[in-house]
C-alpha positions in Angstrom: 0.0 0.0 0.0 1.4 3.5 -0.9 -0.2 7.1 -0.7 1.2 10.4 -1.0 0.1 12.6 1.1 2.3 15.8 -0.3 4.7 16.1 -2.8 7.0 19.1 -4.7 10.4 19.6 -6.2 12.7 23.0 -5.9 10.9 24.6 -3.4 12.7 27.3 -2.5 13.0 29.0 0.9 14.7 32.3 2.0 18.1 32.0 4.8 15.8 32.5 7.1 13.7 29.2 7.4 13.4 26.5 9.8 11.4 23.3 9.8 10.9 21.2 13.2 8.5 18.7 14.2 9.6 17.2 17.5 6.8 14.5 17.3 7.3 14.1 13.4 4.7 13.3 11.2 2.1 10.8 10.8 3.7 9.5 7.5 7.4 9.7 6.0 9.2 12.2 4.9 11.8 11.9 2.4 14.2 15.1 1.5 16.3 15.9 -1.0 18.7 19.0 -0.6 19.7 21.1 -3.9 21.4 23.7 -1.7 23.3 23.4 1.3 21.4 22.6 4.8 21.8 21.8 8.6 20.2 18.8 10.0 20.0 19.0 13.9 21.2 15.3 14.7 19.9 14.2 18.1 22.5 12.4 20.4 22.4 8.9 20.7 22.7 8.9 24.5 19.6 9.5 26.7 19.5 13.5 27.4 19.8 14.4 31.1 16.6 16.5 32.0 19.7 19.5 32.8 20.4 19.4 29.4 17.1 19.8 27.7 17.2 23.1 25.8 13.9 24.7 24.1 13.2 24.5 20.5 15.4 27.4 18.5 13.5 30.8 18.0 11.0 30.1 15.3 8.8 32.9 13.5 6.0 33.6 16.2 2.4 32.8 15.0 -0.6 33.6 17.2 0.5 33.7 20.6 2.2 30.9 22.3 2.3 28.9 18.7 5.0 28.6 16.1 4.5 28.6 12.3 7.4 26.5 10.3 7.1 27.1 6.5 8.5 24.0 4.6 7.2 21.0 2.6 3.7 20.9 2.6 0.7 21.7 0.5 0.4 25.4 -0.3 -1.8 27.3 2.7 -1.5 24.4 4.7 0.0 25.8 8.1 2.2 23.7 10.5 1.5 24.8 14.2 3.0 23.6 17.7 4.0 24.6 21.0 7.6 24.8 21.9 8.9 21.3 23.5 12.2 20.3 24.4 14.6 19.8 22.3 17.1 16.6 22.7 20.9 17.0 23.2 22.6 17.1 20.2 23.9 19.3 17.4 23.0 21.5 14.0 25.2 20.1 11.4 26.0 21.5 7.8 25.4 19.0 5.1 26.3 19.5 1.0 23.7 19.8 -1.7 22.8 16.7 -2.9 21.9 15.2 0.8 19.2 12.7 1.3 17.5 12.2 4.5 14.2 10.1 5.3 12.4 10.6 8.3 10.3 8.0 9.7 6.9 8.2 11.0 7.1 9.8 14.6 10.6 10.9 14.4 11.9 14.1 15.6 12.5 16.6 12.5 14.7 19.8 12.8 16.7 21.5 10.1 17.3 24.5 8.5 19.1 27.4 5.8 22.4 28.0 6.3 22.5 30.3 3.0 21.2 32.9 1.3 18.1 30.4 -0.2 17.3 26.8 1.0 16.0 24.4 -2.1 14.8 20.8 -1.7 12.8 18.5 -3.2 10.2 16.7 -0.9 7.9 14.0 -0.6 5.2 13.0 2.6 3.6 9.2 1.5 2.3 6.0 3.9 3.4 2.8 3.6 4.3 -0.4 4.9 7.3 -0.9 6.4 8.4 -3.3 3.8 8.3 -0.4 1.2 10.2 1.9 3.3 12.9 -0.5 3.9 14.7 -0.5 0.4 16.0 2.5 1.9 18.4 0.9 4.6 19.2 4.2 6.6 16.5 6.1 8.1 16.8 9.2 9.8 20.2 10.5 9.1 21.6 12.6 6.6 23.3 11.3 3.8 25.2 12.4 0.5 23.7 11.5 -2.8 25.7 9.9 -5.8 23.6 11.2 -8.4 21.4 14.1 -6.9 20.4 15.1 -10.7 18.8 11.9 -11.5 17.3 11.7 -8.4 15.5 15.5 -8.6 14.6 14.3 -12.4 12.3 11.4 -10.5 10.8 13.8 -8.0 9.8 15.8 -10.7 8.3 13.0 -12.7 6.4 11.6 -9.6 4.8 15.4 -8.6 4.1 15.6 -12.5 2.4 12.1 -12.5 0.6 13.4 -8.9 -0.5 16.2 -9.8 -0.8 16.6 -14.0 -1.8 13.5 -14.9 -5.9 12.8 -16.0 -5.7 8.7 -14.9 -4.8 7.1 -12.0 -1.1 7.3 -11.5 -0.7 5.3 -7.9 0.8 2.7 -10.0 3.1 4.7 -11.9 4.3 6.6 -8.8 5.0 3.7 -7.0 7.4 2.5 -9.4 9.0 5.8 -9.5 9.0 5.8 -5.8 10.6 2.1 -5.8 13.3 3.2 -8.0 14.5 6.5 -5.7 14.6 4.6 -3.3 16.8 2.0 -4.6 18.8 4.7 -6.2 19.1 6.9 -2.8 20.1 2.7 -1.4 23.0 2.6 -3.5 24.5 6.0 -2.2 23.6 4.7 1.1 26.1 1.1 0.4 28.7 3.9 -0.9 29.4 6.9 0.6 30.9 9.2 -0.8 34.5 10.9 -0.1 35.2 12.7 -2.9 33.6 16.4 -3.3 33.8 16.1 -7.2 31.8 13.2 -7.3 28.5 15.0 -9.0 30.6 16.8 -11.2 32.5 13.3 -12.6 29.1 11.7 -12.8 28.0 14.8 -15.2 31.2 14.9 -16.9 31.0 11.2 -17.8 27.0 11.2 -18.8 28.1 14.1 -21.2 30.8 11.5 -22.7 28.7 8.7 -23.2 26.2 11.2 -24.5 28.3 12.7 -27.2 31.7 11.1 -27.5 31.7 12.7 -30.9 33.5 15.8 -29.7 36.5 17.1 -29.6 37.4 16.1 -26.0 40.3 16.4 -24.1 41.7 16.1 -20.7 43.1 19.9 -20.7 39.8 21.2 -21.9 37.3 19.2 -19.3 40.0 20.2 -16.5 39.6 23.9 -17.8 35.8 23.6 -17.5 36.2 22.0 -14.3 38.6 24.4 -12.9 40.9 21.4 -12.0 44.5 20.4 -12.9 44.7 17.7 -15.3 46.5 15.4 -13.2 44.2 15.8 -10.7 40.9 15.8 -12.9 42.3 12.1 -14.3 43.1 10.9 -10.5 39.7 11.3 -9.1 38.1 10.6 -12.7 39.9 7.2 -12.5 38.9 6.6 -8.6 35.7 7.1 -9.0 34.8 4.7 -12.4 37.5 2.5 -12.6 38.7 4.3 -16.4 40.2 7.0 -17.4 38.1 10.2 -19.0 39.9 8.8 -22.4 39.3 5.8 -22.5 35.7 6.3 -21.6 35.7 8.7 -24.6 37.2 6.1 -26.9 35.3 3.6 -25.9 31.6 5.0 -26.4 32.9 6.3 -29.5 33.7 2.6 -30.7 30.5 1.7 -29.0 28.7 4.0 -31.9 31.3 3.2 -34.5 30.0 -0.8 -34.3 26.1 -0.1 -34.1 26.7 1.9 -37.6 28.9 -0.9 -38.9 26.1 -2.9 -38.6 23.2 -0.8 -38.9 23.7 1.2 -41.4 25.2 1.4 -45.4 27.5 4.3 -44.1 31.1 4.3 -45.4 34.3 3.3 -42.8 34.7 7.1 -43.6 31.9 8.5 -42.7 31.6 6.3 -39.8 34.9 7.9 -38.1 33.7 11.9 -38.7 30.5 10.7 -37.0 32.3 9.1 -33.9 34.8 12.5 -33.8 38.0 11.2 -35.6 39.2 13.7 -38.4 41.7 10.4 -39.4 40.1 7.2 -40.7 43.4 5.8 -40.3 43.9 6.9 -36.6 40.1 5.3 -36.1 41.1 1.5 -37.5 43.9 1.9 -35.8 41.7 1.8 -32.2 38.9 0.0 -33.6 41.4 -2.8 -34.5 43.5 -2.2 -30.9 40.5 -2.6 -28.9 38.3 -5.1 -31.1 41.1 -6.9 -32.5 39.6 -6.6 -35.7 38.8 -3.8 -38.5 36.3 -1.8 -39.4 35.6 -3.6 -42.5 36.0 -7.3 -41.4 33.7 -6.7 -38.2 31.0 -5.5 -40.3 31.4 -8.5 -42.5 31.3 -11.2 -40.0 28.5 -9.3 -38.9 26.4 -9.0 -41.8 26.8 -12.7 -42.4 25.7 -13.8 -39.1 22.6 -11.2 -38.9 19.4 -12.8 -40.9 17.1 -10.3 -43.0 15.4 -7.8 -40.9 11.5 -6.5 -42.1 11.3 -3.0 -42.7 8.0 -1.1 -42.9 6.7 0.1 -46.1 3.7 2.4 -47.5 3.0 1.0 -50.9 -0.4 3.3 -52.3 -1.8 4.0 -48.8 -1.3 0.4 -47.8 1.0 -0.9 -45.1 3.3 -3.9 -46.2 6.6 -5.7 -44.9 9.4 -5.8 -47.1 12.3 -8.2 -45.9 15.8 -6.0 -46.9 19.5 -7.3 -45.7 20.3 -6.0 -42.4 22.5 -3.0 -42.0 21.0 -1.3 -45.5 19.5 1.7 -46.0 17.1 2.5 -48.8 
C-alpha cells in the first residue's frame, strides 16, 4: 500500500527558514537538498533533564504557537508549542543530501545560505516499502542528486498533472528512488567532485563525438589535469579517455552494422578527423577492423523487415540488415 500525502520539487526558501517537528509526522518524509542545509542530529545517549534546551527561536504565530514554512501543500500551516529539544547538534550538510524521516521521528533542520531548495515527498506505507532505503533518519550524501530531482519531478508531474490514475506509476517511481538513494547509502561518498564526474561522464557517453580532451574538461572544471584524471579514474575505474574512446567505438559498431555508411563517414561521426587513426583503435580494442567486423556481422545477422507504404497500404518488405534505402 502506498499514498502520497504531499509532494513538490525545488521549493525554494529564504536563509531565514526553519522546519521542526519534535513528534514528526504521521507519515514519511523523504528530502532531497539542492542547496546546502543543517540537520539537527539528536544524540544517541539519553538527554539528562539539565540538558534539555527549548526548540530554536521560530517565526511567532498567534500567541504561544509557532509557524514553520517547509514542505507541505500550499496554505497548509504547521502549528506547535515549543517542546524540548534533545541533546545534540545543527550540522552542515552538501547539496545533494538525502534524509528520510520516519513516522514519529523528531524533525529539525534549516538554511544555512542565502536560499534553501529541496525536493520533498510526505507518503504512507508499509514498512516493507520503506525499507529499500536501509538508513532512516540520518543525513546522507547522494551519488547522483540530478537523477534523483529528475524522478521527484516525474512523480509530482504524475501526482499532480496526470488525468488517470497514477498510484501505480508513482510507486514504481518511488521504488526506484529509493533504490537509487540505497546505492548511495552502500557507498558513501568521499570525494567532493563526485556530481561533477558523474555529469562529466553522462556528457561523454552522450556525445563522445567531440573534440574532448583532458586539458579542456579540466579547464571547465577548474581542476589540474593530473588531478581531474586521479579522481576521474577513482571514482569509475577508467580513465576520461578511455571512456571517450570507448563509447565512440560503441557508436562506431552499431553503424557498422546498422547502417550502409562508409568506414569514412563512420569515423567523422564518432569524432575522428583520421580514418586511419580510427582503424587503428577499432582494431586495438576489437582486435579486428572496421571492415572485417561489419562483414562477420552481416553474415551472421538474418534479414530484418522493414516497414513500407505501398499506395496508402501498409506492407513488410524483408531487406538485408544493415542497408538503407
Amino acid at each position: 500500500m502506498l499514498a502520497i500525502d504531499f509532494i513538490g520539487y525545488d521549493g525554494t526558501h529564504p536563509a531565514s527558514f526553519i522546519y521542526g517537528l519534535p513528534k514528526g509526522h504521521e507519515s514519511y518524509l523523504l528530502l532531497l537538498t539542492a542547496t546546502p542545509a543543517e540537520f539537527y542530529l539528536p544524540s544517541e545517549k539519553e538527554t539528562p533533564a539539565e540538558n534539555v534546551r527549548p526548540l530554536p527561536p521560530m517565526p511567532p504565530f498567534m500567541g504561544d504557537f509557532r509557524r514553520i514554512p517547509g514542505p507541505h501543500a500550499p496554505g497548509e500551516t504547521r502549528r506547535f508549542a515549543p517542546e524540548p529539544l534533545p541533546a545534540g547538534e545543527f550540522r552542515r550538510f552538501p547539496a545533494g543530501t538525502a534524509i528520510l524521516y520516519t513516522p514519529g521521528s523528531f524533525v529539525l533542520y534549516k538554511a544555512c545560505e542565502e536560499t534553501y531548495v529541496n525536493d520533498w515527498i510526505r507518503f504512507r506505507c508499509d514498512e516493507a516499502f520503506a525499507d529499500q532505503l536501509p538508513l532512516k533518519n540520518q543525513p546522507f550524501q547522494v551519488g547522483d542528486a540530478q537523477y534523483c530531482h529528475d524522478l521527484f519531478k516525474l512523480m509530482t508531474w504524475e501526482s499532480t498533472l496526470s488525468n488517470s490514475d497514477g498510484s501505480e506509476v508513482i510507486s514504481h517511481l518511488l521504488k526506484a528512488l529509493l533504490l537509487k538513494l540505497a546505492e548511495s547509502c552502500s557507498r558513501p561518498i568521499t570525494n567532493p567532485h563526485a556530481q561533477e564526474m558523474l555529469d562529466l561522464r553522462k556528457r561523454i557517453y552522450n556525445n563522445p563525438e567531440l573534440s574532448w580532451s583532458v586539458d579542456a574538461m579540466a579547464q571547465e572544471l577548474h581542476l589540474s589535469s593530473g588531478y581531474l584524471q586521479s579522481i576521474y579514474k577513482s571514482t569509475f575505474g577508467s580513465s576520461c579517455m578511455e571512456d571517450v574512446i570507448l563509447q565512440r567505438l560503441k557508436r562506431a559498431q552499431d553503424q557498422l552494422i546498422s547502417t550502409a555508411k562508409s568506414v569514412q563517414e563512420i569515423a567523422e561521426d564518432c569524432g575522428y578527423n583520421n580514418v586511419e587513426h580510427f582503424c587503428r583503435q577499432f582494431r586495438k580494442f576489437l582486435g579486428i577492423s572496421p571492415g572485417r567486423y561489419r562483414k562477420e556481422h552481416a553474415e551472421k545477422m538474418p534479414t530484418a523487415p522493414k516497414h513500407l507504404t505501398v499506395g496508402g497500404s501498409d506492407v513488410n518488405a524483408y531487406v538485408p540488415r544493415g542497408r538503407v534505402y
